[in-house]
C-alpha positions, 0 to 999 in steps of 0.5 A: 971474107967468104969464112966470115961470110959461111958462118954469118949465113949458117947462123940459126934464126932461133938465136936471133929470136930469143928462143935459144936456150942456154945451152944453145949458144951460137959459136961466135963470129969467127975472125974477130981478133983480126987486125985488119978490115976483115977483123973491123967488118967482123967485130961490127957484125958481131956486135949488131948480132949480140944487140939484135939479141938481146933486143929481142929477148927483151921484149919477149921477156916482156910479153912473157911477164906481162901475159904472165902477171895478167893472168891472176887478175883475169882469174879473179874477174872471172870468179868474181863474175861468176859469184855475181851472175849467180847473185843476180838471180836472186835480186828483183829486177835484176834483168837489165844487169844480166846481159851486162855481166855476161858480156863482162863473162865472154869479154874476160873469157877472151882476154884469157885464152889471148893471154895464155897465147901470148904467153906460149909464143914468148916461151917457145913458139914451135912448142905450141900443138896444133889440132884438128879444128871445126872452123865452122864452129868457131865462126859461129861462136865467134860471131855470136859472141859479137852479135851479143855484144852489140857489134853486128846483128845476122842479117835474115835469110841473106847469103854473103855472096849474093847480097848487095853491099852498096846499100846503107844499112837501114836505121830500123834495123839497127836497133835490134841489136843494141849498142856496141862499146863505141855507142854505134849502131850494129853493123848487119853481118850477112854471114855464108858458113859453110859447116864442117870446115876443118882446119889445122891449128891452134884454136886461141890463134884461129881465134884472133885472126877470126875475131880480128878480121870481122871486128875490122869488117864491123869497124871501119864500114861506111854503109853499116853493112858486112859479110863473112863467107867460109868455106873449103880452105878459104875464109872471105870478109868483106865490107864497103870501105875506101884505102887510100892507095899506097898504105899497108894495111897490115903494118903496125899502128896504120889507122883509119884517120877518119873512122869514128873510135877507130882502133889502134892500128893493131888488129891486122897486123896482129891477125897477119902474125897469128897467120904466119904462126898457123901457116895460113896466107891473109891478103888484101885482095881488093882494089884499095881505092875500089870502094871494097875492102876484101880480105881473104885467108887460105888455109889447107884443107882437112880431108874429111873422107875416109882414108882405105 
């Protein structure tokens, strides 16, 4: 028992994990050809090991070939596009369509980058490199991007940490923004980033948890209102919205039952992972039933000082 015990304990997570190599094969399970309850306790942690394997280098071969065949297609959208964007400039009243199309550009654009990380963590995880990057930027891109897409609209002259959620959000601002993909009025995003935040990580995995956390902000509001704060190692969005206690947000396919076009259940389970992957900690930091939702990420700092 304590040999079969050792080598149960000294096995690699790689293995397990799709990410061993052909050449990297675990020894087997020791003490297997035994006849007696030490060989039946063996054989049967061996074969729940060799199941959990193959399991899960199936579906990494499955995100691997879905994120690998999504590419061409992505690909052609994209030129399409393009071709389509330079040939409405030659159309008369062709004004309504341009914003159309460059949505469909940012849209595709996105789906992209995702693909292409999706595709490195089927692969090899632990290869993807990770860069100095400005999260201040990026936010700002980010927000942006859904600004034009008729999520939010940036509420003037308006800091996240002073502004008062509590109260609905007018109907005549609701207007300026257009409307988003669910036919809803944009959600007015009081946004305090600070500039020159620096993070280390991979920016398509940034990306997701950024995007992921303030499409959740914008979607499950009760009042049409939200904020984002950033600033040194810490990233704050925040809405007016009740969870119910005793639910885990973060768990995969919990969705709120009573939001109009609510999602499938995928965001922040997706924007944990990306977390875990960057080495970052997302936390539901409010009370669940407060009538707040606040989700905070920690980050570590990038010194931007001068090293002597």
């Amino acid at each position: 028992l304590s040999r079969l015990t050792a080598a149960v304990e000294s096995r690699s997570a790689g293995y397990l994990q799709g990410g061993a190599q052909p050449g990297d094969a675990e020894p087997p399970i020791p003490l297997t050809n035994l006849d007696d309850e030490v060989g039946v306790l063996a054989r049967a942690i061996a074969a729940r090991e060799e199941a959990l394997h193959r399991f899960v280098q199936r579906e990494s071969n499955f995100t691997g070939d879905v994120s690998h065949e999504l590419r061409t297609p992505l690909t052609v959208m994209q030129g399409g596009l393009e071709i389509l964007e330079v040939q409405l400039q030659r159309l008369p009243h062709a004004e309504s369509l341009a914003p159309v199309v460059q949505r469909l550009m940012r849209t595709t654009g996105r789906m992209s980058n995702t693909v292409r990380t999706l595709l490195m963590l089927a692969r090899r995880p632990e290869e993807i490199e990770f860069h100095d990057l400005d999260c201040s930027a990026l936010l700002w891109t980010i927000v942006a991007e859904m600004s034009g897409d008729g999520m939010l609209c940036l509420a003037e002259n308006a800091h996240a940490d002073t502004a008062d959620l509590s109260q609905p959000a007018s109907d005549g601002v609701g207007s300026a923004g257009g409307r988003g993909p669910e036919q809803r009025k944009p959600v007015i995003l009081q946004a305090s980033i600070a500039a020159g935040v620096l993070a280390r990580g991979q920016k398509e995995l940034v990306g997701i948890v950024f995007n992921n956390l303030l499409d959740n902000a914008c979607q499950y509001t009760e009042n049409g209102r939200a904020s984002v704060t950033l600033s040194a190692g810490e990233l704050l969005v925040r809405n007016s919205g009740h969870i119910p206690p005793g639910i885990d947000v973060f768990a995969r396919g919990v969705r709120c039952a009573h939001a109009a076009g609510s999602g499938a259940g995928l965001g922040l389970s997706l924007a944990l992972r990306a977390c875990e992957r960057l080495g970052w900690q997302l936390d539901l930091v409010s009370e669940p039933a407060g009538g707040e939702a606040v989700f905070r990420v920690l980050f570590p700092q990038i010194s931007q000082g001068v090293d002597i």
